[in-house]
RONU-248293 format. One record per residue (C-alpha): x, y, z; chain; residue number from 1; residue in three letters. Coordinates in steps of 0.1 Angstrom, whole numbers, plus 5000, padded with zeros to 4 digits. Layout:
<sites>
px=X py=Y pz=Z unit=A pos=NUM code=ALA
...
</sites>
This chain:
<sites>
px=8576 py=9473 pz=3733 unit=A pos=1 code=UNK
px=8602 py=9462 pz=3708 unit=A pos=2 code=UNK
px=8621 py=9487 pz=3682 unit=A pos=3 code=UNK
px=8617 py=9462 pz=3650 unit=A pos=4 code=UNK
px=8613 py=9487 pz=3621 unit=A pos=5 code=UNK
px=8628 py=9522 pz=3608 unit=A pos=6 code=UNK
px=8595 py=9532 pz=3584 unit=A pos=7 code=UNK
px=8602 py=9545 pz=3554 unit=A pos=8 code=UNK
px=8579 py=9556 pz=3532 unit=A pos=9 code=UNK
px=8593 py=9554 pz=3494 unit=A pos=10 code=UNK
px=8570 py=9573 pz=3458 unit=A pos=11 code=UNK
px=8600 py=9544 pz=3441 unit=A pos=12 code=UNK
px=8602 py=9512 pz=3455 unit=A pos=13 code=UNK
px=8625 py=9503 pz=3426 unit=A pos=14 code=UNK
px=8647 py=9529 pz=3432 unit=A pos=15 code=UNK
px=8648 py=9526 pz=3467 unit=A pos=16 code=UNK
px=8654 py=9486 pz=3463 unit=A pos=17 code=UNK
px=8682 py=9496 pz=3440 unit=A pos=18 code=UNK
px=8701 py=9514 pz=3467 unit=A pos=19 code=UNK
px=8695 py=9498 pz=3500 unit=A pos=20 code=UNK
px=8694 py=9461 pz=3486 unit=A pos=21 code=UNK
px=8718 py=9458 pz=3456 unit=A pos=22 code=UNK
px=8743 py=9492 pz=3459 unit=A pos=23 code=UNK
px=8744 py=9493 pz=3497 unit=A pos=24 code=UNK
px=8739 py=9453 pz=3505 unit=A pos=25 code=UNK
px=8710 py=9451 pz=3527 unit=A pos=26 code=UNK
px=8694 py=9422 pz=3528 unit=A pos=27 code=UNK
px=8660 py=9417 pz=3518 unit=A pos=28 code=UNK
px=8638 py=9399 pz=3548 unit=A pos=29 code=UNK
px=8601 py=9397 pz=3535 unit=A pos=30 code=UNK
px=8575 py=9415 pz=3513 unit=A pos=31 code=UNK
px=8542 py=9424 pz=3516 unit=A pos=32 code=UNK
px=8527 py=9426 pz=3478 unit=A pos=33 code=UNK
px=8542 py=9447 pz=3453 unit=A pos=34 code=UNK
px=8545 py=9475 pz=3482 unit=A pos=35 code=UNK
px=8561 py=9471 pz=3515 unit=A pos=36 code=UNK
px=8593 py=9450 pz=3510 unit=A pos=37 code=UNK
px=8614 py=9447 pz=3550 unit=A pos=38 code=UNK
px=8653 py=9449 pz=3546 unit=A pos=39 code=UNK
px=8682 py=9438 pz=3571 unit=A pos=40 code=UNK
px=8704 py=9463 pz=3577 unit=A pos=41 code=UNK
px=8740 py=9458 pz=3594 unit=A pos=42 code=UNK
px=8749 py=9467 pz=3626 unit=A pos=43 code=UNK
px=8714 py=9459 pz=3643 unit=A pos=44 code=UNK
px=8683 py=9438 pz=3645 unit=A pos=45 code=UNK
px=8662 py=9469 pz=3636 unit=A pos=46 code=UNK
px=8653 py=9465 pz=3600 unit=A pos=47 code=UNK
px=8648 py=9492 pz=3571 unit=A pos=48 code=UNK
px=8611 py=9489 pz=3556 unit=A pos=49 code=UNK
px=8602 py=9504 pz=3524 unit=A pos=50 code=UNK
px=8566 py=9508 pz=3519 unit=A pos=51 code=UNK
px=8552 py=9522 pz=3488 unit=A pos=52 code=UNK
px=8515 py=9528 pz=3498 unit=A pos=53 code=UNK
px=8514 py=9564 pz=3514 unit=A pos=54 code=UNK
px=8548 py=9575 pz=3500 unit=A pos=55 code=UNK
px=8538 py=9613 pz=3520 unit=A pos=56 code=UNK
px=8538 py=9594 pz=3553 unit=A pos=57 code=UNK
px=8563 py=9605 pz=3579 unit=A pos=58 code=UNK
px=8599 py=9582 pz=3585 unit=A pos=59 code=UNK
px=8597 py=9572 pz=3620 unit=A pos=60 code=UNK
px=8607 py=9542 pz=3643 unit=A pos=61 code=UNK
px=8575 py=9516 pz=3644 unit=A pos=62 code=UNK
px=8575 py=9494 pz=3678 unit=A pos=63 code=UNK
px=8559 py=9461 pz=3679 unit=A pos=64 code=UNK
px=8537 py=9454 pz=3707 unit=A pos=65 code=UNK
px=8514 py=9425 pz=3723 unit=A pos=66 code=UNK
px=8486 py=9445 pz=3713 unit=A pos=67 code=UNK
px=8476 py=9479 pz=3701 unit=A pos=68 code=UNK
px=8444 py=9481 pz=3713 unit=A pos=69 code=UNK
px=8460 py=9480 pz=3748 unit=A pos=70 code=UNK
px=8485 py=9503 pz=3743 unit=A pos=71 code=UNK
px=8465 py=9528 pz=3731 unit=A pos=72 code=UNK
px=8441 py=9526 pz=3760 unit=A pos=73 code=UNK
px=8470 py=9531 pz=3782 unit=A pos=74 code=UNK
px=8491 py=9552 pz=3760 unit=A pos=75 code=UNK
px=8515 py=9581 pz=3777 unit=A pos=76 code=UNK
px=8492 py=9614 pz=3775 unit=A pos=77 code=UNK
px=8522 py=9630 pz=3756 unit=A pos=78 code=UNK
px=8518 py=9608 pz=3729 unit=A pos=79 code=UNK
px=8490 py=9624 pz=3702 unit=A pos=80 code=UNK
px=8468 py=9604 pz=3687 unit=A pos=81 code=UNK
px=8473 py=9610 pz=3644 unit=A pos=82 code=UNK
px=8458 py=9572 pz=3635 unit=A pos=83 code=UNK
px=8433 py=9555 pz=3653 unit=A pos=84 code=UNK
px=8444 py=9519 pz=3657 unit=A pos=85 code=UNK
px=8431 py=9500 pz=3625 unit=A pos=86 code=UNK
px=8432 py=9468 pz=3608 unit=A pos=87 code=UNK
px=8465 py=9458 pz=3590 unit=A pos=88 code=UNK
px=8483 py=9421 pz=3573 unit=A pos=89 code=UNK
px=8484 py=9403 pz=3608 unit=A pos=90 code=UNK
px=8474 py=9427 pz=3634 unit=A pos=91 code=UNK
px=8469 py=9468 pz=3637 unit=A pos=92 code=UNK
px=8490 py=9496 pz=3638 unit=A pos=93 code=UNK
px=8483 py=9530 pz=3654 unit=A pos=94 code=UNK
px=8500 py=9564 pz=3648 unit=A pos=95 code=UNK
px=8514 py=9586 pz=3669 unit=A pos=96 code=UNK
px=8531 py=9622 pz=3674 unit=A pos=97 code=UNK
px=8557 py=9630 pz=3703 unit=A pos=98 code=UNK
px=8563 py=9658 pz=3720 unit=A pos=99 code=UNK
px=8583 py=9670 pz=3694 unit=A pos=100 code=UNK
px=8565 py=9667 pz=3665 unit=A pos=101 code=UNK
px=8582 py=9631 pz=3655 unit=A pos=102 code=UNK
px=8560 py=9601 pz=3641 unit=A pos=103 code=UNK
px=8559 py=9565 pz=3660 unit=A pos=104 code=UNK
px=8542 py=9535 pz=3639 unit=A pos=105 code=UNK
px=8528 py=9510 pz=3666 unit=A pos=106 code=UNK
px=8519 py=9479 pz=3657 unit=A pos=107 code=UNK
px=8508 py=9440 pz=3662 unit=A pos=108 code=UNK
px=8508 py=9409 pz=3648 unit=A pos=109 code=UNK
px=8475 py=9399 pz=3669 unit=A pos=110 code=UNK
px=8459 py=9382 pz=3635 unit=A pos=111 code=UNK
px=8488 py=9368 pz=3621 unit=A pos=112 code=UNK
px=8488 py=9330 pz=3629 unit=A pos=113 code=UNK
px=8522 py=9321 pz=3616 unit=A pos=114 code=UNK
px=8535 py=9350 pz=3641 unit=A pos=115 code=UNK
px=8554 py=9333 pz=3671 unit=A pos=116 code=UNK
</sites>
């Protein structure tokens, strides 16, 4: 389980492109449509991604993992279930609550062929 993404829901991708990329200097990584655009932020390998398509969705750290489906089989009980796993671009992603009431995005890359 790798930390790869801070999830950030955006209702203005422009906007939010405006800030992070051209005030503040991020660096843009990849994009996914006219929605989800990835951003390198200093300081770490964790990146910033914007994503336009549920812009009510919680922030919240999303881990990349071998596979979803296993995880969630053997997923800590503390963890509650808010998305099923589902199809996504190159793998699934899952949803979760912790204890205390924060959101964690996993995900996969299980379909993608150009993934490593």
């Amino acid at each position: 389980m790798k930390l790869e993404f801070l999830f950030a829901p955006t209702s203005d991708l422009k906007g939010s492109l405006a800030l992070y990329r051209d005030s503040l200097g991020f660096t843009e990584m990849w994009r996914e449509g006219d929605t989800t655009v990835a951003l390198a932020m200093p300081g770490t390998d964790v990146q910033l991604m914007l994503d336009a398509n549920d812009p009510d969705a919680p922030v919240g750290p999303l881990f990349v993992v071998d596979s979803v489906k296993d995880f969630h089989t053997a997923r800590p009980e503390a963890l509650v279930v808010v998305a099923e796993p589902s199809e996504i671009p190159g793998g699934f992603l899952a949803t979760y609550q912790d204890p205390g009431g924060g959101t964690i995005y996993v995900m996969d890359q299980s379909t993608d062929q150009t993934a490593p």
